[in-house]
C-alpha positions as CSV (number, residue, x, y, z in Angstrom):
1,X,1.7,-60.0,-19.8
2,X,-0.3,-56.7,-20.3
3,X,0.9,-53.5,-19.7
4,X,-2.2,-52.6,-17.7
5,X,-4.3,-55.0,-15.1
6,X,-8.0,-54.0,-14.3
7,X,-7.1,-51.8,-11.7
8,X,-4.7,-49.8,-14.4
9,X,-7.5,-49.5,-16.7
10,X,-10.3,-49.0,-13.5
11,X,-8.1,-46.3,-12.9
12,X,-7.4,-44.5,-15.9
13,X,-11.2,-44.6,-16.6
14,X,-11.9,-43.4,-13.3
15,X,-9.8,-40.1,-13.5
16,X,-10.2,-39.2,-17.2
17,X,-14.1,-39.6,-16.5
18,X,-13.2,-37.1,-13.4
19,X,-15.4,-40.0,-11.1
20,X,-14.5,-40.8,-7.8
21,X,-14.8,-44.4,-5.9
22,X,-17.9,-42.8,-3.9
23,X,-19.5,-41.5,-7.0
24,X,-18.6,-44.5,-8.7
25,X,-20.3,-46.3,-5.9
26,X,-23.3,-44.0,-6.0
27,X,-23.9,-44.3,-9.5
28,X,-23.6,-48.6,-9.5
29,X,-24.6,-49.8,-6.3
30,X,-21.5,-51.4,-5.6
31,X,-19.8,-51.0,-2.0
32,X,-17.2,-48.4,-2.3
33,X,-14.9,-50.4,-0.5
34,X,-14.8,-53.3,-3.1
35,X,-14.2,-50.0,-5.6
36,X,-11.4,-48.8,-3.3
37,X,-9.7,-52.4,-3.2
38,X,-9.9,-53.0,-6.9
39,X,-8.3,-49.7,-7.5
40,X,-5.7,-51.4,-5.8
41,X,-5.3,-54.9,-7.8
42,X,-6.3,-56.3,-4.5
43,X,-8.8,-58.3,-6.7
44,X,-10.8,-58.4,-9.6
45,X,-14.9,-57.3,-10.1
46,X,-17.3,-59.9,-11.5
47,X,-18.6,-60.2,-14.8
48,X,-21.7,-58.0,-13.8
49,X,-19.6,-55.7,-10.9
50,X,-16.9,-55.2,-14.1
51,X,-20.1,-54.1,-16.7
52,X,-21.8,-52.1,-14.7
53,X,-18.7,-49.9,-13.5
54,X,-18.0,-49.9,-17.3
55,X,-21.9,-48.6,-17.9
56,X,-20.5,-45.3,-15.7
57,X,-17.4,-45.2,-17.0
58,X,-17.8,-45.2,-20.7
59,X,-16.0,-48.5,-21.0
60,X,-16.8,-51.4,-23.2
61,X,-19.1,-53.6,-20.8
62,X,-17.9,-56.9,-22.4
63,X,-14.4,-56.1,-23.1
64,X,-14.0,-55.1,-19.6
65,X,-15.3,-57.5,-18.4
66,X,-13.2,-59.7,-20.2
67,X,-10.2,-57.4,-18.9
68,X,-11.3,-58.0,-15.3
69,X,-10.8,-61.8,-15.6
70,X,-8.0,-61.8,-17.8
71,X,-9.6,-63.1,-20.9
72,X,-7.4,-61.6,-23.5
73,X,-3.8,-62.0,-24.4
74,X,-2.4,-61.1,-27.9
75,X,-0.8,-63.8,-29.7
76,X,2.8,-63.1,-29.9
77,X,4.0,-61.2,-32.8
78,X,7.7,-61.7,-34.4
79,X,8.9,-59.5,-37.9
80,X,11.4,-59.6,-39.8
81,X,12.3,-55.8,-40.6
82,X,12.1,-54.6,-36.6
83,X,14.1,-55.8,-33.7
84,X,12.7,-55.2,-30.0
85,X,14.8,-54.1,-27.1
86,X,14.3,-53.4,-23.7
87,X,15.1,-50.0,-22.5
88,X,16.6,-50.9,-18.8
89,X,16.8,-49.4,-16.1
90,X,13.3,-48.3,-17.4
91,X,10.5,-50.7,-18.2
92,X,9.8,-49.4,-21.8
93,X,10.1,-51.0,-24.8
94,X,12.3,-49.3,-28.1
95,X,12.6,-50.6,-31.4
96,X,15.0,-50.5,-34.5
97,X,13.4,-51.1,-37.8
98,X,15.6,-51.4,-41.4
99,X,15.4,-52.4,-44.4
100,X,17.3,-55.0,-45.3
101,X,19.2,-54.4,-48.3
102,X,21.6,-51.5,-47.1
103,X,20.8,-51.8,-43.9
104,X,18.7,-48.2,-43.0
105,X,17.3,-47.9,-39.9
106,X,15.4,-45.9,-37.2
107,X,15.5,-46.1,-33.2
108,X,12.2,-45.6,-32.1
109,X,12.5,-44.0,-28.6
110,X,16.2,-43.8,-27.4
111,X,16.4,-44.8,-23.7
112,X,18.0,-46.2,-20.9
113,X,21.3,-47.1,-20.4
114,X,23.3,-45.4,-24.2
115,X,25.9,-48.3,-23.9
116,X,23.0,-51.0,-24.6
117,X,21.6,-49.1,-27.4
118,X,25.1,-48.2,-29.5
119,X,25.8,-52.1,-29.0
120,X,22.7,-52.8,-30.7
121,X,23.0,-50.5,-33.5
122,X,26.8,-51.5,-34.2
123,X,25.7,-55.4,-33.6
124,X,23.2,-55.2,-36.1
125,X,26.2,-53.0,-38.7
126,X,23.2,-50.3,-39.2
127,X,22.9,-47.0,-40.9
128,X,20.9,-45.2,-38.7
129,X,18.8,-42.2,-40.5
130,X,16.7,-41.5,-37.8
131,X,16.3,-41.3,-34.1
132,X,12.6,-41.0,-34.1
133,X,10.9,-40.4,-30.5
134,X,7.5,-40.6,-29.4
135,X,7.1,-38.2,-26.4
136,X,9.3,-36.4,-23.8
137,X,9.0,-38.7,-21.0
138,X,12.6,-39.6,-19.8
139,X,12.2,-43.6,-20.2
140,X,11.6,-42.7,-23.9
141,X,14.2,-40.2,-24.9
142,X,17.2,-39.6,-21.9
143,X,19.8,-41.9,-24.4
144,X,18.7,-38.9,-27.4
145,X,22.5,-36.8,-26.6
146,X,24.7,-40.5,-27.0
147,X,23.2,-41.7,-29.5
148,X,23.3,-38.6,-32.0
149,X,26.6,-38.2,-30.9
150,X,27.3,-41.6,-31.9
151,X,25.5,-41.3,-35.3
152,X,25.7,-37.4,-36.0
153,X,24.3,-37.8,-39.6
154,X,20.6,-39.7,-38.0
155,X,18.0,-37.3,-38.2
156,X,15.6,-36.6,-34.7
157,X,12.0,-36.1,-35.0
158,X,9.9,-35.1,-32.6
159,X,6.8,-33.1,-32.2
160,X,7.3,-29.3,-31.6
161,X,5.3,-30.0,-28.1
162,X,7.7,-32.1,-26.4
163,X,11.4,-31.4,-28.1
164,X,12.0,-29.3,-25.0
165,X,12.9,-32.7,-23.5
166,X,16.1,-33.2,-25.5
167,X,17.7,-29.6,-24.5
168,X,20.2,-28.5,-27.1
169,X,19.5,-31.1,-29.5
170,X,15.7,-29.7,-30.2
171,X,17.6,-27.1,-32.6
172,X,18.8,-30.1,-34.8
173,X,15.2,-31.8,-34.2
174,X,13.0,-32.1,-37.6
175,X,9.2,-31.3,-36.3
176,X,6.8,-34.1,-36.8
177,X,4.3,-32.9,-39.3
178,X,1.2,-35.0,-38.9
179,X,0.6,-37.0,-42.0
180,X,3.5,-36.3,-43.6
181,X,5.7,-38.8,-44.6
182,X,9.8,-39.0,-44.4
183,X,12.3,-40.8,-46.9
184,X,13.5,-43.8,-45.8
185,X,15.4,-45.7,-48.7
186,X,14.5,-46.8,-51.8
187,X,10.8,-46.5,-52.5
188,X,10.1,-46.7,-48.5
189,X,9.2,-43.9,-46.6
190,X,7.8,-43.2,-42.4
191,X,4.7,-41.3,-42.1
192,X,4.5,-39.0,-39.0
193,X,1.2,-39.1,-36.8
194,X,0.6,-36.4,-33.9
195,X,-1.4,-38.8,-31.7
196,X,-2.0,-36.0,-28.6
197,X,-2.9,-37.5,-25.0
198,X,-1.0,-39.0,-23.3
199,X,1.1,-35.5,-23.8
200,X,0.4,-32.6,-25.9
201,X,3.2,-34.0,-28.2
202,X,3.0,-37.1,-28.1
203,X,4.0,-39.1,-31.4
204,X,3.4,-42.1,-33.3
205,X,5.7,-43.8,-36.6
206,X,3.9,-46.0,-39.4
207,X,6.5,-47.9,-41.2
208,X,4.7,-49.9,-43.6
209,X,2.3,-52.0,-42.0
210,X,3.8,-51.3,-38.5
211,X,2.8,-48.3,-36.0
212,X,5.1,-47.0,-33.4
213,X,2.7,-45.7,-30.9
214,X,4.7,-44.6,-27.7
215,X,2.6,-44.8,-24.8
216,X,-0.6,-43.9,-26.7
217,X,-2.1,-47.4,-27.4
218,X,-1.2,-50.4,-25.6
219,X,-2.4,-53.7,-25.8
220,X,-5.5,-53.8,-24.1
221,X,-5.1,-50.0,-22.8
222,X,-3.9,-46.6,-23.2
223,X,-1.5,-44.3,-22.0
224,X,-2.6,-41.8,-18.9
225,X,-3.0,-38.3,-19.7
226,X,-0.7,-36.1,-18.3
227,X,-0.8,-33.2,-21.3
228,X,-0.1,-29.9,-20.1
229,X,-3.4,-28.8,-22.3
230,X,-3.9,-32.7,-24.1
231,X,-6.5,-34.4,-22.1
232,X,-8.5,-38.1,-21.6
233,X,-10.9,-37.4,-24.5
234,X,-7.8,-36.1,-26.6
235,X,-5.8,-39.4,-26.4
236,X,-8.8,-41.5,-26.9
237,X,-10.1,-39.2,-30.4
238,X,-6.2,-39.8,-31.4
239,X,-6.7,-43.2,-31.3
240,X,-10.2,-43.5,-32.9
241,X,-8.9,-40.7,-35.5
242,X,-5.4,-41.7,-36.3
243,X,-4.8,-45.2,-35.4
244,X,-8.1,-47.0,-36.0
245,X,-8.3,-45.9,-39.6
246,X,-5.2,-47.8,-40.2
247,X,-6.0,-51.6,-41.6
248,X,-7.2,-53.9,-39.1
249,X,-3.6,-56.3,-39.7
250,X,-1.6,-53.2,-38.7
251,X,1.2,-54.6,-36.4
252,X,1.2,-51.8,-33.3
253,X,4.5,-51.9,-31.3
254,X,4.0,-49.7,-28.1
255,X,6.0,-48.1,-25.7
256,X,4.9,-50.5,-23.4
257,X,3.9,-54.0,-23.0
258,X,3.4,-56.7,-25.5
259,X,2.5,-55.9,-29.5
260,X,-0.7,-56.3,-31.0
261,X,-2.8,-55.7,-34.0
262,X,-5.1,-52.5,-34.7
263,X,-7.8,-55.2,-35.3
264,X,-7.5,-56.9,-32.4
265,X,-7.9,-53.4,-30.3
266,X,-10.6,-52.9,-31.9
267,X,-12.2,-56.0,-30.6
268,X,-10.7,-56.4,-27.1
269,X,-9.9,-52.8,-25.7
270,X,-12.3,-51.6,-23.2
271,X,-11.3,-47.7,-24.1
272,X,-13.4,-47.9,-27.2
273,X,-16.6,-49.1,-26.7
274,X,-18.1,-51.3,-29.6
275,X,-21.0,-49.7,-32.2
């Protein structure tokens, strides 16, 4: 299942385009109502309703509508060097990926109840180097104090924007540096990319042919801007200008919802419409 439904995406498009349901109405000829009640997930526009709302919106017309009757699913995606956990109570996702020799690792996102994650990373015998987090939004960093006092010797990184969210820690926080690439075992290293949007800090983790993106690029969406000074246009560029330029069979494990494949956004996401 998809992070974001029609009336997810409808609405994201909606309010970064700044375009209300009567303006929306004005400007396609469809009855405001119908707008108002697929804002909703009540139900779904047609194949023409979904295009021509896309036409306003700056949305793919295709790939919306494709999104409108649930056309598009990516196919499941399983490797070997990263391990997927839920973060309950929160509905995010976090990741620990290693290489397998001596067992180095890095926790993407540390959230949710501590006692889950510090089974995982003692399960799996670890050696954690880094706690690596995407953004200051609580379901993806409010397990940061356990876990580094767990493993005092892992290493947090975090933009400057956002390490206000981890309180005292942010004095032990290395600053994520965008393009610029951390150690990470023999011959193996994580390259840091400042993806702004979805916050003014917001952070994403290329591990070899794997990028962490946080809530900046779902599968079939993006993440809602709620930047203090980032806005709409600012997460879209990051994708187009960070994320996009990576190859096409570039696994992309997000902060939410299923992974997919840089590719495969490029041919199904409505945010970026095709050339």
């Amino acid at each position: 299942m998809l992070e974001d439904e029609c009336s997810d995406v409808l609405n994201k498009a909606m309010r970064g385009n700044g375009v209300r349901a009567a303006a929306l109405a004005h400007g396609t000829g469809i009855d405001v109502k119908s707008i108002e009640a697929w804002t909703k997930g009540a139900s779904a526009p047609s194949d023409n309703q979904a295009r021509e709302l896309a036409r306003v919106l700056r949305l793919d017309p295709a790939k919306f509508a494709d999104t409108a009757a649930v056309e598009w699913h990516p196919c499941p995606i399983e490797l070997p060097d990263v391990r997927h956990h839920p973060q309950a109570p929160h509905p995010s996702n976090g990741y620990v990926f290693f290489l397998k020799g001596d067992k180095r690792a890095a926790l993407v996102d540390p959230a949710g109840i501590p006692g889950n994650l510090l089974r995982i990373l003692r399960d799996g015998a670890y050696q954690l180097q880094y706690i690596l987090i995407t953004h200051k939004h609580a379901d993806h960093c409010d397990a940061t104090a356990d876990v580094a006092a767990a493993f005092p010797k892992a290493q947090i990184v975090m933009h400057a924007a956002d390490v206000h969210a981890i309180g005292d820690l942010q004095a032990k926080a290395l600053r994520v540096r965008d393009g610029e690439e951390l150690p990470f075992g023999e011959g193996a290293r994580v390259r840091m990319l400042h993806t702004p949007g979805h916050t003014d800090g917001s952070s994403s983790y290329l591990f070899r042919s794997t990028v962490f993106t946080g809530d900046t690029l779902f599968a079939g969406s993006v993440g809602g801007a709620y930047g203090d000074d980032a806005t709409y246009e600012d997460i879209l560029n990051s994708v187009r200008s960070r994320l996009f330029v990576l190859p096409d069979d570039t696994v992309v494990m997000p902060g939410h919802g299923p992974p997919t494949k840089v590719g495969w956004e490029k041919a199904h996401n409505p945010f970026f419409p095709s050339p």
